[in-house]
LOKOL-822317 format. One record per residue (C-alpha): x, y, z. Coordinates in pm, whole numbers, always signed. Each point is the difference from the previous one (the first is absolute). Layout:
BEGIN
NODE      c1      c2      c3
NODE       X       Y       Z
...
END
This chain:
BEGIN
NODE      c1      c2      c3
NODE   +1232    -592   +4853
NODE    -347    +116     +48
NODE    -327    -112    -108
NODE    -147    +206    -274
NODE    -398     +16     +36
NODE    -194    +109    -328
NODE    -354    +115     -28
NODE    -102      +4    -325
NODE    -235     -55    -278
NODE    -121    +194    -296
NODE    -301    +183    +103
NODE     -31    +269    +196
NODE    -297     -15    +296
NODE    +115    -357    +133
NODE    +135    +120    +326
NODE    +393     -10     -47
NODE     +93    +269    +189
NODE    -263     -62    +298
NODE    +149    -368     +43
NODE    +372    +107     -42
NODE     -89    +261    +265
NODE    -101    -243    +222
NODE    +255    -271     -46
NODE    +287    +294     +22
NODE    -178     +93    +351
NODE     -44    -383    +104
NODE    +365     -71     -70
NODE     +86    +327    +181
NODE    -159     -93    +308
NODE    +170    -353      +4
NODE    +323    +179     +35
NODE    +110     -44    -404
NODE    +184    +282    -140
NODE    -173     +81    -306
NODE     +50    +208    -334
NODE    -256    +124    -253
NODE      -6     +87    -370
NODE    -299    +179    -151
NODE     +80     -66    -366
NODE    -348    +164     -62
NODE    +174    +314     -74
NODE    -360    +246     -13
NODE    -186    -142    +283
NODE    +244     -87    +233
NODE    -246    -128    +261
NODE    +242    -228    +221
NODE    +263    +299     +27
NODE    -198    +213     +58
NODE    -174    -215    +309
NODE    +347     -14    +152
NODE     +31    +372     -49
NODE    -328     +64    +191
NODE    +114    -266    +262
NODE    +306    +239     +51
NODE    -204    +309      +0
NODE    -201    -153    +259
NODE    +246    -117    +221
NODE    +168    +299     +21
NODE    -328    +217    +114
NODE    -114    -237    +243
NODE    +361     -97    +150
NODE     -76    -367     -71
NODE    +249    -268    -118
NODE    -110    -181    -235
NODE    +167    -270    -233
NODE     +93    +133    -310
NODE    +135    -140    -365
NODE    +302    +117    -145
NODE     -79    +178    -365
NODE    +123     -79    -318
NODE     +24    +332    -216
NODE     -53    -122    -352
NODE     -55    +335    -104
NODE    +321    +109    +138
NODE    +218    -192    -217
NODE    +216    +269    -204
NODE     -35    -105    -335
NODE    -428     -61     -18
NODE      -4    +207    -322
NODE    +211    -233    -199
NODE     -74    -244    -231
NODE      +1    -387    +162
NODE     +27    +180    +343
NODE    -287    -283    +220
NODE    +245    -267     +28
NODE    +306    +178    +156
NODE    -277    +192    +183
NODE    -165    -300    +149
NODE    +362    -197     +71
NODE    +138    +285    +152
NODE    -294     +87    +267
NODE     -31    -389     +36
NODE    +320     -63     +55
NODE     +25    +294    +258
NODE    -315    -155    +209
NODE    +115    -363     +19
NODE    +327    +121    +128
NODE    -160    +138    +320
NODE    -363    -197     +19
NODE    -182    -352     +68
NODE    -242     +68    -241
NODE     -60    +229    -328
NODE    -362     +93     -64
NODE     -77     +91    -392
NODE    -334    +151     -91
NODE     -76      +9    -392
NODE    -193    +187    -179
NODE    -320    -147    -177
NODE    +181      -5    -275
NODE    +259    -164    -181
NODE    +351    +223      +2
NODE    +288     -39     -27
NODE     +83     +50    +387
NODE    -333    -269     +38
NODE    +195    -266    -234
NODE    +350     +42    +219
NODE    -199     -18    +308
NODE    -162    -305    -108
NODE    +352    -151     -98
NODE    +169     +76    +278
NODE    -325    -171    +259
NODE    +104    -269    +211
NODE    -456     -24    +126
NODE    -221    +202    -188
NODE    -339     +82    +115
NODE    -278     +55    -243
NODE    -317    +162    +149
NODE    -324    -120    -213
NODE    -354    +137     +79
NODE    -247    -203     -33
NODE    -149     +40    -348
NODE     +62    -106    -319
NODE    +162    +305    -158
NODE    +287     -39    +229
NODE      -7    -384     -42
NODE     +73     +76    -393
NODE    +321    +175     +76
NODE    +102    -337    +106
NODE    -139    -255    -234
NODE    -332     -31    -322
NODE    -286    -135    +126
NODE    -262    -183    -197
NODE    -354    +154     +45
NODE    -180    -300     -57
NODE    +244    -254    +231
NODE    +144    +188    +217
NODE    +292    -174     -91
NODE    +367    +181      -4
NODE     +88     +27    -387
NODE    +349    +109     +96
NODE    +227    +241    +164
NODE     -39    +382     -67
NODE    +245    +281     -77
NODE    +100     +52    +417
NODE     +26    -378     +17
NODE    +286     -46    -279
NODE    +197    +282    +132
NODE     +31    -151    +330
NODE     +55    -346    -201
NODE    +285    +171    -148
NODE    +132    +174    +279
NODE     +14    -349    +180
NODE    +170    -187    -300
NODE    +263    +255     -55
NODE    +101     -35    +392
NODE     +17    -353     -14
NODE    +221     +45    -298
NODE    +241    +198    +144
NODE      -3    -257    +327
NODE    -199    +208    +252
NODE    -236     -90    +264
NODE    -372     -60    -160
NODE    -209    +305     +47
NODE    -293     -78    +264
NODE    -297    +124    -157
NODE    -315     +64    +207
NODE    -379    +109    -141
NODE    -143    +175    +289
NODE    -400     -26      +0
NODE     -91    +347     +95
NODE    -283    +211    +114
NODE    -221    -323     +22
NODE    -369     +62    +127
NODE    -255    -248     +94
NODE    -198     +44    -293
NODE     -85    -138    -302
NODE    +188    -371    +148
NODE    -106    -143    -389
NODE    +230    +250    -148
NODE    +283     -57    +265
NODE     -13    -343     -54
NODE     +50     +12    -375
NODE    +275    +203     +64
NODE    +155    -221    +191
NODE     -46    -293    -202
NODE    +122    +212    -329
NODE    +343    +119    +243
NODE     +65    -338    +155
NODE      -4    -173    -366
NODE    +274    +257     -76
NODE    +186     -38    +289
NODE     +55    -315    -111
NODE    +124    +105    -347
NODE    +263    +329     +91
NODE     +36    -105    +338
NODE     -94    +262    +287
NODE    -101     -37    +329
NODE    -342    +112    +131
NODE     -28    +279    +296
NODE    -254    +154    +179
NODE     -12    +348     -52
NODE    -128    +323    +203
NODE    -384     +38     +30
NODE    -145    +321     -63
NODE     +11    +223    +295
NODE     +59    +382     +20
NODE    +288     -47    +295
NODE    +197    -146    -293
NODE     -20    +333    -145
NODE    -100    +230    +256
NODE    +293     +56    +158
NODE    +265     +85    -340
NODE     -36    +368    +110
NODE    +227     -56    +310
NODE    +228    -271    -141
NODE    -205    -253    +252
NODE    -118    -323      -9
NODE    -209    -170    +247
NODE    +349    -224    +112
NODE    +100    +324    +170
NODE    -317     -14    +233
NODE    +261     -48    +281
NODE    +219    +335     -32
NODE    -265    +199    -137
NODE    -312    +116    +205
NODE    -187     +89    -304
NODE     -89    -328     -72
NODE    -260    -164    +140
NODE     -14    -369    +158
NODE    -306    -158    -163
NODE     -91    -339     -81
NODE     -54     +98    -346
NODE    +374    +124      +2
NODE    +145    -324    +165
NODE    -163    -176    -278
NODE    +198    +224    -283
NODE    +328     -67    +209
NODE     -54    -369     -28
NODE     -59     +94    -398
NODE    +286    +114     -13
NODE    +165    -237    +220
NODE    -116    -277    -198
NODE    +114    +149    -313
NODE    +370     +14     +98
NODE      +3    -375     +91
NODE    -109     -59    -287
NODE    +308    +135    -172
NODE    +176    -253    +174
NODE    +336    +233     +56
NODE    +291    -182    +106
NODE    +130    +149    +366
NODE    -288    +242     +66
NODE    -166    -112    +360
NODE    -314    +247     +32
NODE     -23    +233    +268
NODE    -370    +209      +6
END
């Protein structure tokens, strides 16, 4: 079967679909086949990347790697009550049957098609910026101490997620807070939130990753359905030093998913 990636959290602005972008486009390049679900059903960001990665292709007679697409929105009976769950199985079901990987992007917000995706996770990634309103999603904090007063709405719904699979007698769902959009300012404030996400670490039990900085080439390039991994087939994009470091971002951030099989190949 394949490995089902999640990106997820509750707020919107974190960087889900930028990171699930760039995983997809990482695991592409390895030689993965790889599905993707965009369960946020208005935006549709990582769809419609792949759609302008098509577009593009096709005008500039390039081949590039590209992700099979899960239609949610296809599913024939959308407009009836209870309809997510054979929705989600159904596309799901389709994509492990002919992929390595499925890539989910949520919503920043919690749906129905969110809570499935969640479920159904065998590593999900949850991008944080680095401030304490995105912190909160994840767990009180105590003005005074600094101290973690307990987990927060995001945090039990993942707890729950995680003890209904190990009820049913399924693998444990990796779970992954991914430090993103870090700058090299204000170090006091970075350091309390480290201290404040390392005590509840500890406590739910997630692993730490580095995240992607913020740099327009992790943005830039959406237009085209690009990302700085296609520097070799595309002449578009430059060869910089400040684009080698992004690559090793990104790089970085995939071995820290520790996937099982997946030898990296850009």
């Amino acid at each position: 079967m394949s490995r089902i990636l999640v990106f997820g959290n509750e707020k919107g602005g974190a960087g889900k679909s930028t990171m699930a972008m760039h995983v997809t486009s990482a695991l592409l390049h390895s030689g993965a086949s790889v599905g993707i679900m965009d369960l946020d059903m208005r935006q549709i960001s990582l769809k419609r990347f792949f759609e302008n990665r098509e577009a593009f292709a096709a005008s500039h007679k390039v081949d590039l790697p590209m992700a099979r697409i899960g239609e949610i929105a296809a599913f024939e009976d959308i407009t009836s009550p209870g309809w997510e769950k054979p929705a989600f199985e159904s596309v799901l079901t389709g994509l492990q049957a002919q992929c390595d990987y499925v890539v989910v992007d949520c919503p920043g917000a919690l749906t129905p098609l969110s809570a499935l995706a969640h479920a159904a996770a065998d590593t999900l990634i949850t991008p944080l910026n680095d401030s304490y309103i995105d912190f909160d999603l994840l767990a009180r904090v105590d003005p005074e101490t600094n101290a973690v007063k307990g987990p927060s709405i995001y945090s039990e719904m993942v707890w729950d997620a995680r003890k209904n699979r190990a009820l049913a007698g399924g693998k444990p769902i990796d779970w992954i807070v991914a430090r993103n959009r870090l700058s090299s300012l204000n170090m006091h404030n970075k350091r309390k939130l480290g201290d404040a996400l390392t005590d509840l670490s500890k406590r739910i039990g997630f692993r730490f990753a580095a995240g992607l900085s913020d740099r327009v080439v992790f943005r830039e390039l959406f237009p085209q359905g690009l990302t700085l991994l296609d520097h070799k087939l595309v002449s578009e994009i430059p060869t910089k030093m400040s684009n080698v470091a992004a690559r090793q971002e990104v790089r970085d951030l995939v071995l820290e998913l520790k996937l099982p099989d997946l030898e990296l190949a850009f």
